[in-house]
C-alpha positions in Angstrom: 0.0 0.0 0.0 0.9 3.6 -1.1 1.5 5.8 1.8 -0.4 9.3 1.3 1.0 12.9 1.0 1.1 14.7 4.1 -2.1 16.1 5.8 -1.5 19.3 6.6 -3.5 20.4 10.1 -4.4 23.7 8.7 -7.1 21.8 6.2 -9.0 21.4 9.3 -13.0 21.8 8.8 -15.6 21.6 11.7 -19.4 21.1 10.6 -22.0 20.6 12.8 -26.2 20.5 13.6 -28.5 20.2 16.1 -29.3 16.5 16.8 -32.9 16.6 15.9 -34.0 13.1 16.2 -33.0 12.2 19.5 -29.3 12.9 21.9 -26.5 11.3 20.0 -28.3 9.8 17.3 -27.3 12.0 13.8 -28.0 14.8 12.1 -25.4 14.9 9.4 -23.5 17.9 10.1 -24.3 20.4 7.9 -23.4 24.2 9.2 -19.7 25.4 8.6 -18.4 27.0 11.7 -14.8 29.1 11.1 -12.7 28.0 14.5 -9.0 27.8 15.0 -7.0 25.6 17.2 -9.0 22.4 16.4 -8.8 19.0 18.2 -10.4 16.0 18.0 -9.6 12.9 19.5 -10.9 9.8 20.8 -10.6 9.2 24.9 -11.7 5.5 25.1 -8.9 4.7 27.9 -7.3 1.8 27.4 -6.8 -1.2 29.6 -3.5 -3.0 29.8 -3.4 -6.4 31.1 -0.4 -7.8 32.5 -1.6 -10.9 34.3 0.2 -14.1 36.1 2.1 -16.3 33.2 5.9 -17.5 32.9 6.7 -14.6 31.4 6.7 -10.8 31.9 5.2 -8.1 29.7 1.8 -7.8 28.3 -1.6 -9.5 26.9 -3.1 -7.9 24.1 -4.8 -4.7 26.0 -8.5 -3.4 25.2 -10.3 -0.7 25.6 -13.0 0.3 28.1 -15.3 0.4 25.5 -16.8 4.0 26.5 -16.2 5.1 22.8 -15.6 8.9 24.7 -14.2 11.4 22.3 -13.2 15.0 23.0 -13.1 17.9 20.8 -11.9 21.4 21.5 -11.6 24.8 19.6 -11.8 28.6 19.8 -14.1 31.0 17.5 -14.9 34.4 17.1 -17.7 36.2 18.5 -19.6 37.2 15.5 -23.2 38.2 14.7 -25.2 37.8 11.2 -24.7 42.0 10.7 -28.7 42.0 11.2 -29.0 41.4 14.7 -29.0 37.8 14.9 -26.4 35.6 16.4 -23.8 33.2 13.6 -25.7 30.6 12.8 -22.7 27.9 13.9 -22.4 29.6 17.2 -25.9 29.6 18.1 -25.5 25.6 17.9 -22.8 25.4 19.5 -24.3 27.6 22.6 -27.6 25.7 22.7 -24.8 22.5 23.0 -23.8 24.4 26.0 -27.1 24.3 28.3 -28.1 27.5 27.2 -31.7 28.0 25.5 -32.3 30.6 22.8 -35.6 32.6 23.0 -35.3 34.4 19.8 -31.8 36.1 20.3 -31.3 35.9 23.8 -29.3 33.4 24.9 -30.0 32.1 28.9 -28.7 28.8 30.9 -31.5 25.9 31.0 -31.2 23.5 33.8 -33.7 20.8 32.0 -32.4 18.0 30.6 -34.9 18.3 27.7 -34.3 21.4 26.4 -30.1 20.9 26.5 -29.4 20.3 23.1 -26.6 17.7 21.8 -25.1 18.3 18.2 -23.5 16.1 16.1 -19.8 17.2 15.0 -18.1 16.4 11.6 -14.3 17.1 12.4 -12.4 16.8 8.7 -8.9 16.9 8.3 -7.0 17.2 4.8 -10.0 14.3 3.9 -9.8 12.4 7.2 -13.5 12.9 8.6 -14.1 12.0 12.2 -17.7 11.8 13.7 -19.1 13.0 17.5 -22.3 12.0 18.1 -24.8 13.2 21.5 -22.2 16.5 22.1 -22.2 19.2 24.8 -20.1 21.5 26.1 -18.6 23.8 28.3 -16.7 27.4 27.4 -15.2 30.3 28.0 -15.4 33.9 26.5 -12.2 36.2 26.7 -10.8 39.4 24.3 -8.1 37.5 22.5 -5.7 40.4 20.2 -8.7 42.4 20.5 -11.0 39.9 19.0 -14.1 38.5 21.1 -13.1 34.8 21.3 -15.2 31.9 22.4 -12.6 28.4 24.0 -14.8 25.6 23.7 -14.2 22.2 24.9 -17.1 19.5 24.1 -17.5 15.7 24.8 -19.3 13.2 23.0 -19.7 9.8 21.7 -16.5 8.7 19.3 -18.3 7.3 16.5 -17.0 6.5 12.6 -13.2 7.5 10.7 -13.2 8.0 7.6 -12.0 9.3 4.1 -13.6 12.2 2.3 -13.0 14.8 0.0 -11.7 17.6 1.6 -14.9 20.1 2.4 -15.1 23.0 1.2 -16.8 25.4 4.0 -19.0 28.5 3.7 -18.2 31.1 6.1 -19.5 34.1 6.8 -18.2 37.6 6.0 -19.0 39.7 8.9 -16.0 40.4 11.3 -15.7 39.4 15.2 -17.0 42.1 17.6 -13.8 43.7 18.8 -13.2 44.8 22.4 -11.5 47.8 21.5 -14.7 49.4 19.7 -15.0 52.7 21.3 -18.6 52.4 22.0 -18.0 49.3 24.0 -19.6 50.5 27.4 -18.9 48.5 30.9 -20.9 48.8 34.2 -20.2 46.9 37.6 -22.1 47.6 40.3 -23.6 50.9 39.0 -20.2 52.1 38.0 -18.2 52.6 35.1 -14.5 51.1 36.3 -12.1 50.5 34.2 -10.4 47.0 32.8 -8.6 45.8 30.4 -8.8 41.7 30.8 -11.8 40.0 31.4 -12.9 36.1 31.3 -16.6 34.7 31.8 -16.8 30.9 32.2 -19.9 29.1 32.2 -18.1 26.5 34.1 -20.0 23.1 33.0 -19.7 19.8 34.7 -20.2 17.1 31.6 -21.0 13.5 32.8 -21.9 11.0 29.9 -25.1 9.2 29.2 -24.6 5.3 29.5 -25.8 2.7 27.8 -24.7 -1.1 28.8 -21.6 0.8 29.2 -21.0 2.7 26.5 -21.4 6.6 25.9 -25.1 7.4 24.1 -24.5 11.5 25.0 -23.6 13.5 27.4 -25.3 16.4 29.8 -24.3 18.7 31.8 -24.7 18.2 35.5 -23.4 21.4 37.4 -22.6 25.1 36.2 -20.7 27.2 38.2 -20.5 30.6 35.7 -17.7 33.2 37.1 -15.9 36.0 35.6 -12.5 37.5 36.1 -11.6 40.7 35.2 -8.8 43.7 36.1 -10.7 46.1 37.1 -8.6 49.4 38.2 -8.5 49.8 42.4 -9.9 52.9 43.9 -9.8 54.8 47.4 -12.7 53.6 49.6 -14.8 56.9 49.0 -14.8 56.0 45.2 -15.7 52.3 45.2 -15.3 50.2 48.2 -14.6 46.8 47.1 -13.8 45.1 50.4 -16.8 46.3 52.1 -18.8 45.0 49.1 -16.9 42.1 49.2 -17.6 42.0 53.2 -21.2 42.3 52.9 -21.8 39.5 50.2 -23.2 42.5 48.2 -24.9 41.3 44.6 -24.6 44.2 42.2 -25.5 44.0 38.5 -23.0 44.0 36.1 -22.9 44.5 32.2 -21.0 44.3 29.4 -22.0 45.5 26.2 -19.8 44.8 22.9 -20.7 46.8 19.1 -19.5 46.7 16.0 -21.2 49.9 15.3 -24.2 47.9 13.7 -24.8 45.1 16.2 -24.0 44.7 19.9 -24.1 41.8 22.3 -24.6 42.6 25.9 -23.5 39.7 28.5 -25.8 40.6 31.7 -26.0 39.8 35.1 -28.2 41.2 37.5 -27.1 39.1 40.8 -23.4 39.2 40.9 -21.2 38.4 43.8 -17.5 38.8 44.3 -15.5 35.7 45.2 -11.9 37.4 45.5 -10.5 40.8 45.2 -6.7 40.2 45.5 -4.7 42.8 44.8 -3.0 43.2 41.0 -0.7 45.3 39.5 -1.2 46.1 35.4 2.0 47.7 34.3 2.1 49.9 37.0 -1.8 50.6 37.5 -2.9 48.9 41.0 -5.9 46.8 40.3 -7.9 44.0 41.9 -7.9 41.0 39.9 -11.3 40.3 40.7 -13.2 36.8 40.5 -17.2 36.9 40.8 -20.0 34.7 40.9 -23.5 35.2 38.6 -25.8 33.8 41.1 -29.9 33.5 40.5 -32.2 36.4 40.3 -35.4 34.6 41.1 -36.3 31.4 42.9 -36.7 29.8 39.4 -33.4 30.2 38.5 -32.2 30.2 34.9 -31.4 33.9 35.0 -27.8 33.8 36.8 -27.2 35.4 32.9 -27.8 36.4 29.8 -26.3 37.0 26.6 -28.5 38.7 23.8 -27.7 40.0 20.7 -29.4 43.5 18.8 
């Protein structure tokens, strides 16, 4: 047998859909999604088995059988220029727990309304399939880009050789955090930062059937932020007596592009940590806070909506 050319890992394409039958059984993948830094790989641990003989060294080993996989990634945030969210990242969200009502975007703790997706990871013609996936991310300026980390799990299903695809991407650029009608409000106040993370923080624990992976959920969120923010004399903002009296202010973040913005919100947050920090000179706190629920219902720790 003829060995191949080279695959070069920058003919990487990801597709993906909604699985609209039922978790982790396929929907071909059929929206192009442009990412960067893509992974995919199958997690199936495997089993060695060195048992009594009259030798040493090893049986033939096996694997669990789980038929895990893991696939991970970063993307832009970009919208459709008409107020909508890109169609590819509005899958991938709803594989994150979070429901879309129109074009806000909000966690959902119930298990029937977490969507799974179906991933087609292709590689210079190698195609690798995810079935029953869901995630967990984070969202961070990245070179002044708005960049979404993803890291999903899912059922490791078929290998196989394609033609490479050829993807249709959108046009419109990533909302960029250095737009100057970006606007930023903690607490009732407009303080100042320059680094910022918000991390949904999912727990993913897989489905099982008879062993083996059918999809997975998400069983725990735990969404934080960490930001910069510049440190002020008591009389401006008093962050440790905040801090001290578990005090839940609202923050917001609202990113444009001039024609669309997306505004993260959170009307119950709580800081976790207020170390001190130092940015080039500039004393900061490099804060960590918590979105915690608005109502007894829940659901509403946050909310991401594009206009």
């Amino acid at each position: 047998m003829a060995l191949s050319a080279p695959l070069l890992t920058q003919l990487r394409v990801l597709q993906i859909s909604t699985e609209a039958t039922a978790k982790g059984t396929i929907t071909t993948p059929a929206t192009d999604i442009w990412v960067q830094d893509l992974i995919a790989n199958p997690v199936d641990p495997f089993v060695e088995r060195q048992g009594s003989g009259s030798t040493l060294g090893h049986s033939v080993g096996v694997l669990e059988g789980t038929k895990a996989g893991a696939c991970s990634f970063k993307t832009e945030l970009r919208t459709t220029g008409a107020s909508g969210m890109n169609a590819g990242l509005a899958i991938l969200l709803q594989s994150c727990g979070i429901e879309k009502t129109l074009e806000v975007y909000t966690p959902t703790s119930d298990y029937a309304t977490q969507k799974t997706a179906s991933f087609a990871i292709s590689t210079a013609g190698v195609k690798k399939i995810m079935l029953g996936c869901m995630g967990t991310f984070t969202l961070s300026p990245e070179n002044g880009r708005l960049m979404f980390s993803f890291t999903f799990s899912g059922a490791w299903s078929t290998v196989s050789d394609v033609a490479v695809p050829t993807p249709e991407y959108s046009t419109v650029k990533p909302l960029n955090w250095g737009h100057a009608s970006n606007v930023f409000s903690l607490d009732g106040e407009s303080i100042k930062m320059t680094n910022w993370t918000f991390d949904i923080g999912n727990t993913l624990t897989p489905r099982m059937t008879n062993g083996a992976i059918t999809n997975y959920m998400i069983t725990k969120r735990d969404p934080t932020m960490t930001m910069d923010v510049e440190a002020d004399l008591v009389a401006g903002y008093a962050f440790n007596a905040k801090w001290l009296a578990y005090n839940e202010g609202i923050i917001s973040l609202a990113i444009t592009d001039g024609t669309d913005t997306a505004t993260l919100l959170g009307n119950k947050f709580q800081y976790r940590e207020i170390p001190e920090g130092d940015r080039d000179g500039i004393a900061t706190h490099d804060l960590v806070g918590q979105f915690n629920r608005e109502a007894d219902a829940g659901d509403d720790e946050f909310s991401l909506t594009i206009t």
